[in-house]
The first five atom37 places (N, CA, C, CB, O) and aatype in JSON, in Angstrom:
{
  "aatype": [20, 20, 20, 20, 20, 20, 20, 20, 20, 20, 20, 20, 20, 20, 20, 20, 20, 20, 20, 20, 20, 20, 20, 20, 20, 20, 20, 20, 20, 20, 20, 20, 20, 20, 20, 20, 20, 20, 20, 20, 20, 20, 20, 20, 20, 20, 20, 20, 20, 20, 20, 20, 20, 20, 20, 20, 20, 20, 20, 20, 20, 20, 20, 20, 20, 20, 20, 20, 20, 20, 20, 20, 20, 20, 20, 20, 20, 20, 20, 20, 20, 20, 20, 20, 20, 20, 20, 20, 20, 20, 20, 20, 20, 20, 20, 20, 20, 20, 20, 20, 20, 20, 20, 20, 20, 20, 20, 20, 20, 20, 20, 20, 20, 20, 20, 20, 20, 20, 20, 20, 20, 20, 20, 20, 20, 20, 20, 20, 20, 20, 20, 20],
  "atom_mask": [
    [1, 1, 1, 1, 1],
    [1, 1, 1, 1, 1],
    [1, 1, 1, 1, 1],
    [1, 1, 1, 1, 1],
    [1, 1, 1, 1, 1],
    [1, 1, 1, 1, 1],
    [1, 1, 1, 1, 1],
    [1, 1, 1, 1, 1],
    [1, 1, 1, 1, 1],
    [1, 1, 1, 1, 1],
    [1, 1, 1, 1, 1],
    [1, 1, 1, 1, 1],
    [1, 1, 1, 1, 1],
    [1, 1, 1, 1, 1],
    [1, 1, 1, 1, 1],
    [1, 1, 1, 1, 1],
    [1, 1, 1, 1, 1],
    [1, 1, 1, 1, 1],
    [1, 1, 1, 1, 1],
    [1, 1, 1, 1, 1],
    [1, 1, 1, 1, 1],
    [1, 1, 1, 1, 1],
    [1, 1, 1, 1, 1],
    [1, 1, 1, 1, 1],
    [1, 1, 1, 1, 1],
    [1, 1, 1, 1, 1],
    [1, 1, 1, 1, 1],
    [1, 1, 1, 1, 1],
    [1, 1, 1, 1, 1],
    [1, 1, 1, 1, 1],
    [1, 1, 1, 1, 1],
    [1, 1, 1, 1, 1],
    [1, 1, 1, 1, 1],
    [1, 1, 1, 1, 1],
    [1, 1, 1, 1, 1],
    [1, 1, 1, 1, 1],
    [1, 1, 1, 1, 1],
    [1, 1, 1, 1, 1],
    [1, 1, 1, 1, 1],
    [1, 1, 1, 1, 1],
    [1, 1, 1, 1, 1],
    [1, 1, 1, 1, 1],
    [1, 1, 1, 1, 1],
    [1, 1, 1, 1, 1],
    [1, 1, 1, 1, 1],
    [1, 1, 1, 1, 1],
    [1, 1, 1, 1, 1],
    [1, 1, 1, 1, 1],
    [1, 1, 1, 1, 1],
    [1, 1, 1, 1, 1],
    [1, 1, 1, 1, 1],
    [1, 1, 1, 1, 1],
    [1, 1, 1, 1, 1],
    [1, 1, 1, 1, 1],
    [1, 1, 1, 1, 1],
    [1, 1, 1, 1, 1],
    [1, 1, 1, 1, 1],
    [1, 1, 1, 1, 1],
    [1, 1, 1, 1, 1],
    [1, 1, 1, 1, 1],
    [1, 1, 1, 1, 1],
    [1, 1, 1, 1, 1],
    [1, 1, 1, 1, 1],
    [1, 1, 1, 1, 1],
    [1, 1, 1, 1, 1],
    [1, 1, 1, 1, 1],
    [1, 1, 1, 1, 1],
    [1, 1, 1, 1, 1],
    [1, 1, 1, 1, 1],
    [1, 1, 1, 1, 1],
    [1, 1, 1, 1, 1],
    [1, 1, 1, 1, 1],
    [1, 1, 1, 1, 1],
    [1, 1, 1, 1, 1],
    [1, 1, 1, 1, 1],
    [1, 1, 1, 1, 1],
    [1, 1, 1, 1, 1],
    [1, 1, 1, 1, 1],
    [1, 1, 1, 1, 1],
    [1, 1, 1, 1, 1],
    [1, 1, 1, 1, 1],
    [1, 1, 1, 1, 1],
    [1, 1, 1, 1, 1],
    [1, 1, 1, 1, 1],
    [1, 1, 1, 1, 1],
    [1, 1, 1, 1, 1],
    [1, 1, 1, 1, 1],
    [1, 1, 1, 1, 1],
    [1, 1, 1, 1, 1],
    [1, 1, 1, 1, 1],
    [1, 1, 1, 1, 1],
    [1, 1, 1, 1, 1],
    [1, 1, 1, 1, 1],
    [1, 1, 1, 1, 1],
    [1, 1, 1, 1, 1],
    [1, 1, 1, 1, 1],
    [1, 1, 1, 1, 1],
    [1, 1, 1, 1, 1],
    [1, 1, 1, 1, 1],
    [1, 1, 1, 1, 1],
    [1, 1, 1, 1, 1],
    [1, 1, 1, 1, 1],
    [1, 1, 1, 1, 1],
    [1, 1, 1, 1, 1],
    [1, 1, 1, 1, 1],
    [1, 1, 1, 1, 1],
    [1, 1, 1, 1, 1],
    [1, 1, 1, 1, 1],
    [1, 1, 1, 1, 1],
    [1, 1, 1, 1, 1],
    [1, 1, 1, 1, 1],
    [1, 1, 1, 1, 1],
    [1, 1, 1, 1, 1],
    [1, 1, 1, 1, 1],
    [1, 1, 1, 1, 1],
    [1, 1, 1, 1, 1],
    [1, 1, 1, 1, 1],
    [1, 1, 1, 1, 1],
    [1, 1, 1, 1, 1],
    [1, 1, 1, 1, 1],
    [1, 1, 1, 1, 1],
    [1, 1, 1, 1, 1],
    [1, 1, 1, 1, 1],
    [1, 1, 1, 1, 1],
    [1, 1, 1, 1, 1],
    [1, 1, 1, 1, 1],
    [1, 1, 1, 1, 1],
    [1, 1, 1, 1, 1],
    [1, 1, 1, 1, 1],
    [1, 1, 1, 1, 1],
    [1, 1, 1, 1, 1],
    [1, 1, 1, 1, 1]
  ],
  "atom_positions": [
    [[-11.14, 17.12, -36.51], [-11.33, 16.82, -37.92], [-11.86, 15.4, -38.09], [-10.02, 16.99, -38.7], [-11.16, 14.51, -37.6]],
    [[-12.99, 15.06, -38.71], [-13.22, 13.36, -38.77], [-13.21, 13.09, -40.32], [-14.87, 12.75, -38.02], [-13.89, 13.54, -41.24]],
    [[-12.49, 12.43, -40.27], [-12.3, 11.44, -40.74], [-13.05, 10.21, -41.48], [-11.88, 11.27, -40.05], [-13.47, 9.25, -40.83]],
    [[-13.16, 10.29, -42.79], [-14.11, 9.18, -43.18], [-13.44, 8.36, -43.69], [-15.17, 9.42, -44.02], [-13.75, 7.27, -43.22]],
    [[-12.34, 8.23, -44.71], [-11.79, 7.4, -45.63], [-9.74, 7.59, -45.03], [-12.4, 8.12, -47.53], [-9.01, 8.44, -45.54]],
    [[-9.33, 6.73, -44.09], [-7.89, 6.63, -43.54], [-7.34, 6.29, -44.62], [-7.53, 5.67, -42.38], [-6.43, 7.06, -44.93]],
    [[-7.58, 5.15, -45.63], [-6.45, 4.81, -46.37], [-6.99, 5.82, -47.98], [-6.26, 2.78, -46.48], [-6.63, 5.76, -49.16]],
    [[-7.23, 6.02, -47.8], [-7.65, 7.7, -48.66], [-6.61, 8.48, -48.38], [-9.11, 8.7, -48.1], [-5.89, 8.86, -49.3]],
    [[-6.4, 8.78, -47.3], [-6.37, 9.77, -46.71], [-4.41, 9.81, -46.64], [-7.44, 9.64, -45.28], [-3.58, 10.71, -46.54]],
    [[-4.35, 8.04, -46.76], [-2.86, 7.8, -46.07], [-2.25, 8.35, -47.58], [-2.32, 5.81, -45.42], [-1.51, 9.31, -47.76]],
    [[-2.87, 7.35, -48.69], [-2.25, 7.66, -50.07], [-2.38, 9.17, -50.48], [-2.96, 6.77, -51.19], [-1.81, 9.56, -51.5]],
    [[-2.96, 9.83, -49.86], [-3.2, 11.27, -50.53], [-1.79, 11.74, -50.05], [-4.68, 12.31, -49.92], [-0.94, 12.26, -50.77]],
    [[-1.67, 11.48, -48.79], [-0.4, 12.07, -48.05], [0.76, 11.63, -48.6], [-0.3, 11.74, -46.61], [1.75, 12.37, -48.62]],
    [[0.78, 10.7, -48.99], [1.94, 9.68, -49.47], [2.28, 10.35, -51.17], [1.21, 7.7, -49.49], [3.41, 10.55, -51.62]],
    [[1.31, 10.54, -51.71], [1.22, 11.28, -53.43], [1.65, 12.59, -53.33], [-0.41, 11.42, -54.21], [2.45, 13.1, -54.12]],
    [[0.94, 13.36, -52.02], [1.5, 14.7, -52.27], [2.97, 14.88, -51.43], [0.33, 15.85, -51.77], [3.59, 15.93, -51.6]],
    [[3.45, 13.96, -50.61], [4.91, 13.98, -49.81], [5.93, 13.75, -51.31], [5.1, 12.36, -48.34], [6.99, 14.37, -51.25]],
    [[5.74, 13.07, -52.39], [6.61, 12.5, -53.45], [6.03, 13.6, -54.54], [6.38, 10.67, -53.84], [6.03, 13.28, -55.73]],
    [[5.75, 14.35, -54.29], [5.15, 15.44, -55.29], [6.23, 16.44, -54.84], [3.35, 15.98, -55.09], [7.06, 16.72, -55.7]],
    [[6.32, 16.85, -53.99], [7.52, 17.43, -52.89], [8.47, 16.71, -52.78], [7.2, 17.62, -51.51], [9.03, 17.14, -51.77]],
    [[9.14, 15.74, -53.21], [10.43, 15.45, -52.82], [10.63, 15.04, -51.84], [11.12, 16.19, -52.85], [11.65, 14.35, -51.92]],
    [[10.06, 15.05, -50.48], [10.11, 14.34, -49.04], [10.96, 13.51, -48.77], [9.11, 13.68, -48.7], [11.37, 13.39, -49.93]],
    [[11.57, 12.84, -48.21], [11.86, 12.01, -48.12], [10.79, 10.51, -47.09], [13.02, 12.58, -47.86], [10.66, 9.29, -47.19]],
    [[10.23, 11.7, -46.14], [9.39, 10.76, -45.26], [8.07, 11.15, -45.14], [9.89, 10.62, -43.91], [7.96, 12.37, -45.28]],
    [[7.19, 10.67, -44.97], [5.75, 11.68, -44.55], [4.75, 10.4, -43.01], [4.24, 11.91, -46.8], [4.77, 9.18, -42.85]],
    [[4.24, 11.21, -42.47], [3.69, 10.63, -41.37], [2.19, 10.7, -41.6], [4.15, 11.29, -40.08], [1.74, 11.64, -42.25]],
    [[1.4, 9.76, -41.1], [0.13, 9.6, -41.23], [-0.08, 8.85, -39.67], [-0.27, 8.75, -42.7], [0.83, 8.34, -39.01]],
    [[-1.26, 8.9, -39.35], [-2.26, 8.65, -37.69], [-1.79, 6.82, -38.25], [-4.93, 9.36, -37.59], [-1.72, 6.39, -39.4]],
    [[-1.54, 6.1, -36.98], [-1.61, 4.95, -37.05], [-2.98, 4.28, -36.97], [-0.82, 4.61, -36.26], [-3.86, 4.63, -36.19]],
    [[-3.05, 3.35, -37.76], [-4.2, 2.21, -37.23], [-3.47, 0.81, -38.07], [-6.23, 2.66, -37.89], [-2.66, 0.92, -38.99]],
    [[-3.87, -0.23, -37.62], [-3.87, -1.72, -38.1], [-4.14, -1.85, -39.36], [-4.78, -2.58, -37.45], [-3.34, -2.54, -39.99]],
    [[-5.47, -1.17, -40.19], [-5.16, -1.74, -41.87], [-4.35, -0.59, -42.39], [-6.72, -2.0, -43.01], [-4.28, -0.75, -43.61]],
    [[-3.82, 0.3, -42.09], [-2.84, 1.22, -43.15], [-1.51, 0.42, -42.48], [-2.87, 3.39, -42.94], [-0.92, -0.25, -43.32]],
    [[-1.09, 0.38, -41.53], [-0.05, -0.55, -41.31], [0.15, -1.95, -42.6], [-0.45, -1.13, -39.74], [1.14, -2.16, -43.31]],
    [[-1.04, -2.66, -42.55], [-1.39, -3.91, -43.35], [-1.18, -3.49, -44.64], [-2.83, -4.49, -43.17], [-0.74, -4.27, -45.49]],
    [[-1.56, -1.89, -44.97], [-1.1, -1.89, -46.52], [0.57, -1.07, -47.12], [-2.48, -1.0, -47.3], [1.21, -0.95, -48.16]],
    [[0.63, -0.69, -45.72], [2.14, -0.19, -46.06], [2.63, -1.67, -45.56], [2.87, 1.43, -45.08], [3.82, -1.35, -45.55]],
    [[2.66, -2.66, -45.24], [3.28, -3.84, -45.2], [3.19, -4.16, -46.39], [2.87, -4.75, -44.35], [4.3, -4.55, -46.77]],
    [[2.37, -4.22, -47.26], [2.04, -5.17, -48.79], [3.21, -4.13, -49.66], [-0.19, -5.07, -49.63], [3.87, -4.57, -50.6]],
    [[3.33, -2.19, -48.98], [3.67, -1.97, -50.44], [5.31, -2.0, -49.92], [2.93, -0.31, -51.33], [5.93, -1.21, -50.62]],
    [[6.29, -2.73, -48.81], [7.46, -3.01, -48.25], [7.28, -3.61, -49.17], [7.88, -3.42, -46.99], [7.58, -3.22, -50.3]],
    [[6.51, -5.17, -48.77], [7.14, -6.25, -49.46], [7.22, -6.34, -50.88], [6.6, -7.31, -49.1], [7.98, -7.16, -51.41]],
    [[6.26, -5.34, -51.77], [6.39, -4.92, -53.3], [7.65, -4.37, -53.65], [5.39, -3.88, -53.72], [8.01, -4.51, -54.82]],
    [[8.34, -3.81, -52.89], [9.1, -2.45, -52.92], [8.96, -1.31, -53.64], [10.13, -2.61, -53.16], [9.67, -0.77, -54.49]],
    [[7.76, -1.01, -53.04], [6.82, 0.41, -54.11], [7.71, 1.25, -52.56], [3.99, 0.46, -54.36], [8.02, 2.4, -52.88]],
    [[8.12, 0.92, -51.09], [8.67, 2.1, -50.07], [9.57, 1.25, -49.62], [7.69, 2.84, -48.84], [9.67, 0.03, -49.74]],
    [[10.54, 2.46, -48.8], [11.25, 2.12, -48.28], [11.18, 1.3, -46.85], [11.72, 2.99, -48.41], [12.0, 0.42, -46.58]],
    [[10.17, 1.67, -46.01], [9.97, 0.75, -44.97], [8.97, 1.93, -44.14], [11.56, 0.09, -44.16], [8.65, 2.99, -44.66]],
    [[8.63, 1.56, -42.93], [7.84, 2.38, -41.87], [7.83, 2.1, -40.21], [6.43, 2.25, -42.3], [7.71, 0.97, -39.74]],
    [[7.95, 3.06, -39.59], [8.03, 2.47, -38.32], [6.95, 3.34, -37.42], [9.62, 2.5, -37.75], [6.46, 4.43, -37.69]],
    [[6.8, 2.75, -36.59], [5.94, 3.87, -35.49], [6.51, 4.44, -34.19], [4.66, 3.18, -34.89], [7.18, 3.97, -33.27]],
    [[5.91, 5.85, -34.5], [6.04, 6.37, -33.49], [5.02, 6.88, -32.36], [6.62, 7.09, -33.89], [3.96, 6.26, -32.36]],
    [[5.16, 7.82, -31.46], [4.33, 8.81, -30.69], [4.24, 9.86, -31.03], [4.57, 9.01, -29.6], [5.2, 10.47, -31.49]],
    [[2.82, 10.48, -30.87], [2.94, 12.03, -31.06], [3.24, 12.58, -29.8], [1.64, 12.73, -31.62], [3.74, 11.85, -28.95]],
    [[2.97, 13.99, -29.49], [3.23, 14.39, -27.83], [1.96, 14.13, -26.99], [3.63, 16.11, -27.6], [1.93, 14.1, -25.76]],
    [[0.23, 13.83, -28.36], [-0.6, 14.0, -27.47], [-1.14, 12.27, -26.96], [-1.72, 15.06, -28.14], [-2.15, 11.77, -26.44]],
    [[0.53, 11.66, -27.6], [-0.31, 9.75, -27.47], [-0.59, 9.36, -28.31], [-1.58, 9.3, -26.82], [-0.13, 8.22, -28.4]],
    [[-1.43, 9.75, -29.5], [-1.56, 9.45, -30.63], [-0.23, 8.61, -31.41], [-1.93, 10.68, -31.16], [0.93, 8.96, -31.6]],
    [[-1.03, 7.23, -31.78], [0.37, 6.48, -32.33], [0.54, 7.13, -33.9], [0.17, 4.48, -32.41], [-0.41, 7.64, -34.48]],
    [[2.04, 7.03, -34.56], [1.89, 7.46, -36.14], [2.46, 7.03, -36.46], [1.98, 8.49, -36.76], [3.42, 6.68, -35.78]],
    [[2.34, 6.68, -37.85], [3.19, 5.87, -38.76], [3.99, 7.18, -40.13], [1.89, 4.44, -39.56], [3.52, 7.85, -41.05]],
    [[5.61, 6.93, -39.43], [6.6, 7.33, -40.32], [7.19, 6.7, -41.65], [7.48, 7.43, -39.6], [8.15, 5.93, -41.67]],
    [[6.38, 7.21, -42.91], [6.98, 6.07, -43.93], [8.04, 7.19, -44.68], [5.6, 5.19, -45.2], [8.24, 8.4, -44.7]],
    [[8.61, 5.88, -45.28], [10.29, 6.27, -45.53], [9.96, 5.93, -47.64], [11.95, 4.56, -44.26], [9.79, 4.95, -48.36]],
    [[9.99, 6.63, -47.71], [9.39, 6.85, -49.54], [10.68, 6.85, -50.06], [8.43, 8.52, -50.13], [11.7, 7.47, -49.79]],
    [[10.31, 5.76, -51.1], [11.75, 5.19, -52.37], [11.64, 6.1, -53.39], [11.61, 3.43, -53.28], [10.57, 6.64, -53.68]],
    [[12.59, 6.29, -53.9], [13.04, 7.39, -55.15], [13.63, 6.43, -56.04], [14.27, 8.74, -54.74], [14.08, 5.47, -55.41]],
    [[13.78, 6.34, -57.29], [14.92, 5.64, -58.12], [15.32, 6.5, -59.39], [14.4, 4.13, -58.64], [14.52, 6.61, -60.31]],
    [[16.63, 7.14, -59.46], [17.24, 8.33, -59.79], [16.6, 9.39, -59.7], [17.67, 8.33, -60.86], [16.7, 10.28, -60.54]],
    [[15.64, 9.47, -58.42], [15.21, 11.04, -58.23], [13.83, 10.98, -58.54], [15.98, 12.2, -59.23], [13.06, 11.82, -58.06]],
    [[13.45, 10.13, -59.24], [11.99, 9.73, -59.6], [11.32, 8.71, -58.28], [12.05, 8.78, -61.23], [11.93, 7.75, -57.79]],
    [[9.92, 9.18, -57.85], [9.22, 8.41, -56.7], [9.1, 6.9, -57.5], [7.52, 9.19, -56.19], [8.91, 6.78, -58.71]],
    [[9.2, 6.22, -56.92], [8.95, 5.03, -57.11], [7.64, 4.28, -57.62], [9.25, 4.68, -56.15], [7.56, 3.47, -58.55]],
    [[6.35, 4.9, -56.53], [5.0, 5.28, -56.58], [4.22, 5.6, -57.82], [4.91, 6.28, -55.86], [3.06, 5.8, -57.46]],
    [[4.35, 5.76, -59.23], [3.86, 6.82, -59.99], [2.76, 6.78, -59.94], [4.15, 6.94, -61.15], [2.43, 7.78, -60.57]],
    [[1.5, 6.1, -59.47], [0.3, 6.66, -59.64], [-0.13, 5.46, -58.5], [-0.39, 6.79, -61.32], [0.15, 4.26, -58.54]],
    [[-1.03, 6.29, -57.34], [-1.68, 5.02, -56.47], [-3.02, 5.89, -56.66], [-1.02, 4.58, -54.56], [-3.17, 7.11, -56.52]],
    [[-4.24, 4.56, -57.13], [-5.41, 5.39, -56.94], [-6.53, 4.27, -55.95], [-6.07, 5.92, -58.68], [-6.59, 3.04, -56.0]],
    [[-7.12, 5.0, -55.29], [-8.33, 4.67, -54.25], [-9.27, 3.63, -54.92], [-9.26, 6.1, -53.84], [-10.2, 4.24, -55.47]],
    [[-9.37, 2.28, -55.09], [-10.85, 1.56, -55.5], [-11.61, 1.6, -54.81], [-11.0, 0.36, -55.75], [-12.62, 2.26, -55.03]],
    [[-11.46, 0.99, -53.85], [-13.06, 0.91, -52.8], [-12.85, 1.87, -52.16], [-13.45, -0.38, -51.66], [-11.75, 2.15, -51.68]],
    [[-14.22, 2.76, -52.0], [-14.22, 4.0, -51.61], [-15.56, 3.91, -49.62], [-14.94, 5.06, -53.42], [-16.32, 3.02, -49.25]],
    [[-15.39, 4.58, -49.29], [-16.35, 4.09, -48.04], [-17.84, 4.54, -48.75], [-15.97, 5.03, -46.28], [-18.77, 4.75, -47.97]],
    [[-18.03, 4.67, -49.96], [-19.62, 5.08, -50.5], [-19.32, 3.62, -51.47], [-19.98, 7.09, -51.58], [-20.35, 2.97, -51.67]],
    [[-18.56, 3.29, -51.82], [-18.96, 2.69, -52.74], [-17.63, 1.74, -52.26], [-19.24, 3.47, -54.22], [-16.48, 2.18, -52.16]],
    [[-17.98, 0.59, -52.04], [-16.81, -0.66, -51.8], [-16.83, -1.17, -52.88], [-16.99, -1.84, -50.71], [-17.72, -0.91, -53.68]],
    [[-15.58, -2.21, -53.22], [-15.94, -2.79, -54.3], [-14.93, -4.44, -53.95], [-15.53, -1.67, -55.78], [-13.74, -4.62, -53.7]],
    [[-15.96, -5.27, -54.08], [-15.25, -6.83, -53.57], [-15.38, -7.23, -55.05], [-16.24, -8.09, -52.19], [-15.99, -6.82, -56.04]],
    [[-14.51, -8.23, -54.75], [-13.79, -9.21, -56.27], [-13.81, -10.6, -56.07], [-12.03, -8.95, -56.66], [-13.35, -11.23, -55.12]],
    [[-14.16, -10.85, -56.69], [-14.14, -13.03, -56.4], [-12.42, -12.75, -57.11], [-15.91, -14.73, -58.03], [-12.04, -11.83, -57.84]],
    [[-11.54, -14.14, -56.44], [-10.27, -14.41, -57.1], [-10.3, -14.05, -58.58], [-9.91, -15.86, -56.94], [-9.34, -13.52, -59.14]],
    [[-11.47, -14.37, -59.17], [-11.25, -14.83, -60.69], [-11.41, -13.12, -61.42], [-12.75, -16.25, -61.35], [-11.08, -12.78, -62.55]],
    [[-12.03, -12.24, -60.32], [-12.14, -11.11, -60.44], [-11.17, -10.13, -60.72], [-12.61, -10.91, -59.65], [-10.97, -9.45, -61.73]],
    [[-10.65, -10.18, -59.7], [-9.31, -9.15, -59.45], [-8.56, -8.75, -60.93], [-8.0, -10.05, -58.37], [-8.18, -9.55, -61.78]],
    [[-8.48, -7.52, -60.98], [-7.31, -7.33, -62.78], [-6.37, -6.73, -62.38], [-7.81, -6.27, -64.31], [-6.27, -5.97, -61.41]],
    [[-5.45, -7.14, -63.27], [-3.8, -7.28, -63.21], [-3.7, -5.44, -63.29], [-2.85, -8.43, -64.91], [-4.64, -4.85, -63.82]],
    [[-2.73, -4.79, -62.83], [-2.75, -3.35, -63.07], [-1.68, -3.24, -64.05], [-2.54, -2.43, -61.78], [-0.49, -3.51, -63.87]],
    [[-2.11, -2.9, -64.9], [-0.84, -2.33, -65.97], [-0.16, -3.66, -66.86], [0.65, -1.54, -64.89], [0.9, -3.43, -67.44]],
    [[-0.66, -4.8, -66.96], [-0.29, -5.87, -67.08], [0.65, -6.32, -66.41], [-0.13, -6.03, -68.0], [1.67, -6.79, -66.92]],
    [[0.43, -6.23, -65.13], [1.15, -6.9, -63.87], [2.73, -6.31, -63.4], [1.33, -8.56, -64.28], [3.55, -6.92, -62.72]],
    [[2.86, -4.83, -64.01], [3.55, -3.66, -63.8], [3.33, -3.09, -62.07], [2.95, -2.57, -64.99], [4.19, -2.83, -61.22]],
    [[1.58, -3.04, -61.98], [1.46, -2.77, -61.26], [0.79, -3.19, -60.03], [1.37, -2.19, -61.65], [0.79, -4.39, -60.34]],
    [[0.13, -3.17, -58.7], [-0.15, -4.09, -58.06], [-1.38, -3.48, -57.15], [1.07, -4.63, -57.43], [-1.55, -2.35, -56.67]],
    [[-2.24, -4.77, -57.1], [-3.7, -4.11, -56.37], [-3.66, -4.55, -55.1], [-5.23, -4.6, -57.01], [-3.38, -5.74, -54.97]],
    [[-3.91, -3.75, -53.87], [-3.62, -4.31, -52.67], [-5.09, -4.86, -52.28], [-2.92, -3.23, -51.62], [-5.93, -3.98, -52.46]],
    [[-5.58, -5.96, -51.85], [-6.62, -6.55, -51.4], [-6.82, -7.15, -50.14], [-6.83, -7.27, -52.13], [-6.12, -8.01, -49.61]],
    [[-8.17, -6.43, -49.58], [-8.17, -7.24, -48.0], [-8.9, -8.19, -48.17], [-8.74, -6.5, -46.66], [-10.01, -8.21, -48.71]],
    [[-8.17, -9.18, -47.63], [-9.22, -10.67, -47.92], [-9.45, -11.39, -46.37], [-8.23, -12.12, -49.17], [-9.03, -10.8, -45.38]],
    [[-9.97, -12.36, -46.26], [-10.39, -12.74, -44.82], [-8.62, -13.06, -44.63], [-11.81, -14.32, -44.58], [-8.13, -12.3, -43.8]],
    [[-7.78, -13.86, -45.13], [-6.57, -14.26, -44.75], [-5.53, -12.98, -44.31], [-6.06, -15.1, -45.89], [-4.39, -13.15, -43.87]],
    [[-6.23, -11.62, -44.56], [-4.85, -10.77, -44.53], [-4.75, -9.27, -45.41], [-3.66, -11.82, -45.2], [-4.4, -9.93, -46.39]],
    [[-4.75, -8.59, -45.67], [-4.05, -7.64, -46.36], [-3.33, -7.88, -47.24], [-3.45, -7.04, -45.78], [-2.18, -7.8, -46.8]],
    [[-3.33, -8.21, -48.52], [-2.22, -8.71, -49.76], [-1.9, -7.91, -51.08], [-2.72, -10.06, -50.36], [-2.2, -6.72, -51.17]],
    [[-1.44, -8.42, -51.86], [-1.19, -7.92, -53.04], [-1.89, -8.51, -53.84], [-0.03, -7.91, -53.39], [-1.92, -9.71, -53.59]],
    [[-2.46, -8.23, -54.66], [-3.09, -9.32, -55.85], [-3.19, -10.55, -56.41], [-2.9, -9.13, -56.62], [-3.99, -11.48, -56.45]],
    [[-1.75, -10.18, -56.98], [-0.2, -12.05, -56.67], [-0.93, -12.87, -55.62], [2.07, -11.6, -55.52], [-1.77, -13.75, -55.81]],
    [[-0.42, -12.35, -54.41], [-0.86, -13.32, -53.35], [-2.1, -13.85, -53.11], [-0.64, -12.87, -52.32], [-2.35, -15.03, -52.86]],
    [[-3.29, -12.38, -53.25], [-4.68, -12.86, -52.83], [-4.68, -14.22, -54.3], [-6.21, -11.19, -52.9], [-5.04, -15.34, -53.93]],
    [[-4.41, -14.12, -55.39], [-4.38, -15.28, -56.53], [-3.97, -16.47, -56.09], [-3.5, -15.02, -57.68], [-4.71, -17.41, -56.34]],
    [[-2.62, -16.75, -55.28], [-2.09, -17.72, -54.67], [-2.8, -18.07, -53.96], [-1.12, -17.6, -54.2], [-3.26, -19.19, -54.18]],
    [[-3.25, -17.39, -52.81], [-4.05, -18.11, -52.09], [-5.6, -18.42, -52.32], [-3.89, -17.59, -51.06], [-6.36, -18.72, -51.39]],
    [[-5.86, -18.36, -53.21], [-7.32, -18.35, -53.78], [-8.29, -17.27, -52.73], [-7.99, -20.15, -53.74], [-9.16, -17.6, -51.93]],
    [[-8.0, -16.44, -52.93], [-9.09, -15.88, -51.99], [-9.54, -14.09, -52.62], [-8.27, -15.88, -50.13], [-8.75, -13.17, -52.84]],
    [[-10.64, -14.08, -52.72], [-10.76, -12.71, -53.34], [-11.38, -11.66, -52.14], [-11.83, -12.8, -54.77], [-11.33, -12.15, -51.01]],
    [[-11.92, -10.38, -52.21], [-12.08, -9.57, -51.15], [-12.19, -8.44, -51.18], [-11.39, -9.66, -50.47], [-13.07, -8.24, -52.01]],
    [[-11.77, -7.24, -50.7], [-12.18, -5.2, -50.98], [-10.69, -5.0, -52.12], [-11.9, -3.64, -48.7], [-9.49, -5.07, -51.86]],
    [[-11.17, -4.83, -52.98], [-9.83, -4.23, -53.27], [-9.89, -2.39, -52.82], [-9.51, -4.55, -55.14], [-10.55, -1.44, -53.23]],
    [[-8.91, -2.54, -51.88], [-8.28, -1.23, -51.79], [-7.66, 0.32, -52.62], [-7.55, -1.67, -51.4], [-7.97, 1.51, -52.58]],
    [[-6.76, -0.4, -53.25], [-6.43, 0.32, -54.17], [-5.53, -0.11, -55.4], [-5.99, 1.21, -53.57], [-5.73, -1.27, -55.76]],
    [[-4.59, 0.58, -56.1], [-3.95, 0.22, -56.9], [-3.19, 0.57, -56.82], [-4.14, 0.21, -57.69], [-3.26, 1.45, -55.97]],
    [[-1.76, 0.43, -57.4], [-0.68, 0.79, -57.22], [0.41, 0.87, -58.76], [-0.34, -0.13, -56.11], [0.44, -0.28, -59.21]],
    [[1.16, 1.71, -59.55], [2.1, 1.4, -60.25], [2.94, 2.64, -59.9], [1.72, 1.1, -61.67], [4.06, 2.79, -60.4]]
  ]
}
């Protein structure tokens, strides 16, 4: 199966695991979905993630999805930069999601961040996606 869009691909899994009730859902490891399930720990949009093995070697990432009274935590993550269409932001660029309810994850040269942060650190970059 190939694969064009991973962090597409991670949030799709992640929307339809909390659509179901799940408690956990697994997605193929790589370095920037790691980088953005790190941004949405430190938000506390999840519960945390760890990696594992499959049987064929393949590394994967087990995320552990927050509920709060039974409700996903998550309510709506949608895709910005798409692999047809990217979309970069100068700092001054970036918009607040939901009036700062919600949070845009951005790869910038410093890192993988949240919005907040890419602002703090002055640095703008792909925004990824969104999050509330």
């Amino acid at each position: 199966m190939m694969m064009n869009d991973p962090i597409g691909d991670m949030l799709t899994r992640i929307r339809n695991a909390q659509m179901r009730g799940k408690s956990t859902v697994s997605t193929p490891a790589s370095k920037l979905r790691a980088w953005v399930l790190d941004v949405l720990v430190s938000e506390g949009y999840i519960r945390g993630f760890e990696r594992t093995k499959t049987d064929n070697g393949q590394g994967e990432l087990v995320i552990s999805l927050k509920y709060f009274e039974g409700v996903p935590v998550i309510r709506e993550v949608k895709r910005v930069s798409k692999p047809g269409r990217r979309v970069y932001m100068s700092v001054k660029e970036i918009p607040s999601v939901r009036n700062g309810l919600g949070i845009s994850i951005v790869s910038t040269p410093k890192g993988v961040m949240s919005d907040a942060n890419a602002r703090a650190a002055n640095v703008g970059g792909e925004v990824l996606c969104t999050v509330f």
